[in-house]
N, C-alpha and C positions, 0 to 999 in steps of 0.2 A: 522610368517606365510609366508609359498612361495607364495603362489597362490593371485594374486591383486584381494583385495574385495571393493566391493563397495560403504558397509557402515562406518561411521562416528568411529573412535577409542575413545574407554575408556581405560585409563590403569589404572589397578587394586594394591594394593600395594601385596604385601607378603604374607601380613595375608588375605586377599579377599582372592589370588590368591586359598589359602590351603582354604576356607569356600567352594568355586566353586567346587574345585574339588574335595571335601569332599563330592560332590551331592547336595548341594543347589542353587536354584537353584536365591535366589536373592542377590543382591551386591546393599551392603548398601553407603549413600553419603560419609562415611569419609574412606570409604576403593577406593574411586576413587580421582587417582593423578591428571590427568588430561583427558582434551579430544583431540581429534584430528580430527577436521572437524566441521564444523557446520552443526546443526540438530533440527529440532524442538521437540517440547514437545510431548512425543508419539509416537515419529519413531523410527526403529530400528538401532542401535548400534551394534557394535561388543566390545565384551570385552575381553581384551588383558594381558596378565603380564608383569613385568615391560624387561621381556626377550623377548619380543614380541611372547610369546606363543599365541595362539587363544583359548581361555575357551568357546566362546560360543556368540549367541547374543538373544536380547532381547528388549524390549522396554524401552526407558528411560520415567524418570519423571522428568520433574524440579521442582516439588513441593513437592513431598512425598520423607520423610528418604529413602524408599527404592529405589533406586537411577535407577538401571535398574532390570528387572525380565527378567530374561533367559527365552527362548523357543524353543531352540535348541543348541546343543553341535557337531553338524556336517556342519562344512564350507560348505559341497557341498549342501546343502538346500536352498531351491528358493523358498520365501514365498511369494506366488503366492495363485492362489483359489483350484489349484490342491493340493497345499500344505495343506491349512486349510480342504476343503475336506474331504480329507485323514484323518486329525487328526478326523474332526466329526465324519468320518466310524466307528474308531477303537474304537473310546470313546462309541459309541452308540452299535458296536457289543460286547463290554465286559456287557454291562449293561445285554443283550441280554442271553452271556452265566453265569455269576453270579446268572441273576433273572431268567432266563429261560423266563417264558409267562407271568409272573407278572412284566410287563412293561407299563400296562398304567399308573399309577404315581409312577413315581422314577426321581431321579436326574441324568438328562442325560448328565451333562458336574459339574466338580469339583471344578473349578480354576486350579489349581499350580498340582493336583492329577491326571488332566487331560489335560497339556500340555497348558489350557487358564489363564493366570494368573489372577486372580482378577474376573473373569468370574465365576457367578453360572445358571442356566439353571434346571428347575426344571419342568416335564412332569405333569401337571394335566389333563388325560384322552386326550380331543381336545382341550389343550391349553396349551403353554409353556409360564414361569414366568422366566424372568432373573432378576438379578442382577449384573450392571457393576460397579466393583469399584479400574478398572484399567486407567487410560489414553489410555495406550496402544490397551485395547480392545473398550477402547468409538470409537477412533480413525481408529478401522476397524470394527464395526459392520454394519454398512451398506453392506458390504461384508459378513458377517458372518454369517448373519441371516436369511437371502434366503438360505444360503447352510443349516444350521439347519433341517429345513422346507423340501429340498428338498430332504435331507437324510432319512429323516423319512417317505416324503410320499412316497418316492421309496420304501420302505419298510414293505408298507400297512399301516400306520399308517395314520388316519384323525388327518389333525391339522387346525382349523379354524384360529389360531392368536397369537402373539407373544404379550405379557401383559408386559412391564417393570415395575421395583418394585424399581426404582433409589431413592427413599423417606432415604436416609441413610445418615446420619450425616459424614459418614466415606469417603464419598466419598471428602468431606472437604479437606483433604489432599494430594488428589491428582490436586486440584484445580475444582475439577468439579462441579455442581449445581446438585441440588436434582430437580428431575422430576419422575411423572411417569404418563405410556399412553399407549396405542397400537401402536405400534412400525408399521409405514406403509410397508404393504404387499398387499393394494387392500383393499377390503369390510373389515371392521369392524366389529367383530360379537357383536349382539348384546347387550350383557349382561357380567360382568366381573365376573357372578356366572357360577361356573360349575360342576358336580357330580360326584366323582369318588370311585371306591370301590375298599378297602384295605383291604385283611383280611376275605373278605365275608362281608366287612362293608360296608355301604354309608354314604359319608359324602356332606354335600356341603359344596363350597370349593368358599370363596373371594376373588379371585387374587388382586383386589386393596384393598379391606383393613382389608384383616385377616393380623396377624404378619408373619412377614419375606416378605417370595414368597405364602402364603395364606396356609402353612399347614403344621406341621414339618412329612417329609419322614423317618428321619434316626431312629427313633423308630422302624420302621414298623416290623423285626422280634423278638424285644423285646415285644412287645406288645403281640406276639404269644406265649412267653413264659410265662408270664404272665396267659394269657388267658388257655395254658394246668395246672396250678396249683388254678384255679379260683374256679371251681365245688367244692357247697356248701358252700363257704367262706363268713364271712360277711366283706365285703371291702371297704375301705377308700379310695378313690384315690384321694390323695394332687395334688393342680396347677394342675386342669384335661383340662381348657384350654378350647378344644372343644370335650373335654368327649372320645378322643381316646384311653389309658390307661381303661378307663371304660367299655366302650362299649365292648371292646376285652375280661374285664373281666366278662361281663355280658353273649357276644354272649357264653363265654366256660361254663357257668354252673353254676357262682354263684348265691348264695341265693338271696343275695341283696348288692346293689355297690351304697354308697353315693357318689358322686362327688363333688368336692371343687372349688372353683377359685374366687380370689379377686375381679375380673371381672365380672359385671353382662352381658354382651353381652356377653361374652364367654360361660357361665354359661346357656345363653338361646339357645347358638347354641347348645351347649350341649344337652339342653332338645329337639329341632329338630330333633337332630341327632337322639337322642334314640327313638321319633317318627318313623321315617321314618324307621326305625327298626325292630320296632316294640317289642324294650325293655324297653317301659318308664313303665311296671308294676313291673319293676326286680329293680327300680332306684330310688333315690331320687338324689336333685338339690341344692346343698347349695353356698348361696356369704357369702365368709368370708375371713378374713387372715387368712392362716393356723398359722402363727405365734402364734395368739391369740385362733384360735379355738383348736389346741393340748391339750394347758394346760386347757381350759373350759373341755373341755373331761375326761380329764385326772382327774379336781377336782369332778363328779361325781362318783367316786370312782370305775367304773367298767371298765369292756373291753369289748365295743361293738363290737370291730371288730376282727376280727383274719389273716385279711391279709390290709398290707397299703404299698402302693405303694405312693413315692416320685419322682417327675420328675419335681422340678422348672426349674427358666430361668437361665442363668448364671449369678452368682454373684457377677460374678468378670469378667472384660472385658480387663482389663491390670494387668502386674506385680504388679504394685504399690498398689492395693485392694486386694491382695489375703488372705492377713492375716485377714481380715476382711471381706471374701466372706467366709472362714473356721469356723471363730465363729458363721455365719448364717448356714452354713453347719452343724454344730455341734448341735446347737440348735434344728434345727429340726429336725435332727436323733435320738438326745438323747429322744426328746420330745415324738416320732413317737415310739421308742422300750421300753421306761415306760409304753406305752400305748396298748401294745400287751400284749398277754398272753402265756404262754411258752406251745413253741408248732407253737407259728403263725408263718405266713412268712408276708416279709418284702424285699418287692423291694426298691431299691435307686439309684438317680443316678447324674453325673453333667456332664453340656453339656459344661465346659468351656475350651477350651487348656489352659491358663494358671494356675489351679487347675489340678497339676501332680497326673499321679495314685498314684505312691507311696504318694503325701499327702491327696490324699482322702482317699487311705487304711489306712491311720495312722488315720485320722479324726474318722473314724467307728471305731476302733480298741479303739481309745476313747469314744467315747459315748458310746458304748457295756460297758465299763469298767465303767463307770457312772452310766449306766444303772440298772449295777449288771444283765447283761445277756451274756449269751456268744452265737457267729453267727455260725452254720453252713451254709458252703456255698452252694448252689446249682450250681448256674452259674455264670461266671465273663464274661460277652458279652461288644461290641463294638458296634458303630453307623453300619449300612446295609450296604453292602457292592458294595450298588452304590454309597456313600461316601466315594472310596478307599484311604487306608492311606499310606502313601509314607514315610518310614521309612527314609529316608534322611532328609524330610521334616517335623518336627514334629507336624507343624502346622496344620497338616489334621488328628491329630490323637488327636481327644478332647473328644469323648462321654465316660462316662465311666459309666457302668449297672449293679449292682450286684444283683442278690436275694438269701435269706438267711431265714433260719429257724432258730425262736429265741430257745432256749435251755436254 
């Protein structure tokens, strides 16, 4: 590097050097030689090759493997509020032109997809849900989060309050403590309930303690395809959760849509939901393991349903469980197309990055073949595409959605 910078050096080995500029965009602890300058936990860094190349800077961790996470690859950058700013514009005007008008709840910042590492930010109508599970970003949101706010009211949007959702075991490793609260901005609104429609749906929606950020987004045009093959169907929807898969299939025309979930809270927001609806005559409400309720189905010897949609949680949350998130993957696919009749369709899906497509396609291409059925496919879809996936990054590329006609 010509140019005197003012942050702290990491130098990078070989193999880093070639992962960075390969496009990814984080550099792991054993690919750092050493450093140069002292700096604290959180601040930014410049990372370097061992030729004194400039790759990029980013925030370090001293706690987490991932040693520093990039957030820019251009020296002349001054990250400043101008600079974060800027990044909220662009993040929130892509949402803008992907979704078009369908932006009162979507994910309005990505992590690593959207330039904030560790950073999720997720829009329920007049309140946004984060999740920090960076150092880096615990370390400027104070800064961050009035810009948020101020980006979007500039741009008509009402936002009463900023919900943190920090309740995550993951943040562990990067040394940080599990909290969650309204994040101060002034008045507190009221209530951590809020309503928003998706789809032509309403759901209410609990930022402090529905799962995750209080609603999963990236289904949202899956569920529409869903919903155009619904009319007339009699349908299963597995792991319904808070009955979104359901409702989608109910509002497009089917007969009648049971809903599943091991969860009985979930199971009753469900039936809220289909209240406020005004689909609870189209619907029945079941608590059960789908694990154990297939095969009960399955030994009354008929086939109630002719469309079953699959959408559990992920099964697998690291490398080291995959091979045993797959045998559960399997299990219920095989279970799910014993249990149709030729001719149904059959949604399935899994939300984990570390469950590759190619081995989820393999998983179905198995159970089919168990099954004694064979799949036409209809559609092979991805999470919405205000979860954008960064092909460099593979980490943002986890949903994976098929539906298929058994045959």
């Amino acid at each position: 590097m010509k140019a005197e910078r003012s942050f702290p050096k990491f130098i990078i080995t070989a193999k880093g050097t070639r992962w960075v500029e390969q496009g990814h965009p984080w550099i792991y602890e054993g690919e750092v030689l050493r450093g140069e300058g002292a700096c604290e936990n959180g601040a930014l860094v410049d990372a370097v090759s061992e030729k004194g190349k400039y790759l990029g800077t980013g925030f370090v961790s001293r706690s987490s493997k991932i040693r520093v996470r990039l957030i820019s690859r251009n020296a002349n950058d001054r990250f400043d509020e101008a600079f974060w700013q800027r990044r909220i514009q662009y993040a929130w005007d892509y949402r803008k032109t992907v979704m078009g008008e369908d932006t009162s709840c979507c994910r309005v910042i990505f992590g690593e997809a959207d330039g904030f590492p560790g950073l999720t930010v997720d829009r329920f109508s007049d309140i946004l849900v984060t999740q920090t599970l960076s150092v880096g970003m615990e370390r400027i949101k104070p800064m961050l989060f009035p810009l948020l706010v101020k980006v979007l009211r500039e741009d008509g949007a009402q936002i009463r309050g900023i919900y943190e959702r920090n309740d995550v075991a993951i943040r562990a490793l990067e040394g940080l403590e599990q909290n969650k609260g309204w994040f101060p901005l002034g008045e507190e609104p009221p209530e951590t309930v809020t309503e928003i429609c998706e789809n032509g749906i309403y759901y209410r929606v609990d930022v402090e303690n529905g799962q995750k950020t209080g609603f999963f987004l990236d289904q949202k045009y899956n569920r529409l395809a869903v919903a155009r093959l619904a009319r007339g169907k009699r349908v299963l929807d597995c792991f319904t959760h808070t009955g979104s898969f359901a409702l989608n299939a109910a509002m497009g025309g089917a007969e009648h849509v049971t809903a599943v979930d091991i969860s009985a809270s979930a199971i009753e927001m469900a039936r809220a939901n289909a209240e406020r609806n005004g689909l609870a005559g189209k619907m029945d409400f079941v608590t059960a393991d789908v694990f154990d309720l297939l095969p009960e189905l399955a030994a009354k010897g008929k086939a109630p349903y002719d469309f079953i949609i699959l959408d559990p949680p992920a099964f697998t949350k690291s490398r080291k469980t995959v091979d045993s998130a797959q045998r559960g993957y399997k299990e219920i696919n095989l279970r799910a197309l014993k249990l149709l009749p030729r001719g149904g369709y059959f949604a399935t899906a899994s939300c984990s990055h570390f469950m590759p497509s190619e081995q989820f396609v393999k998983m179905l291409r198995s159970a089919a073949l168990d099954a004694g059925v064979e799949l036409r496919q209809i559609e092979a879809r991805q999470q919405s595409p205000d979860h954008p996936i960064l092909w460099n990054v593979p980490e943002t590329d986890y949903l994976k959605f098929y539906i298929f006609q058994v045959v």
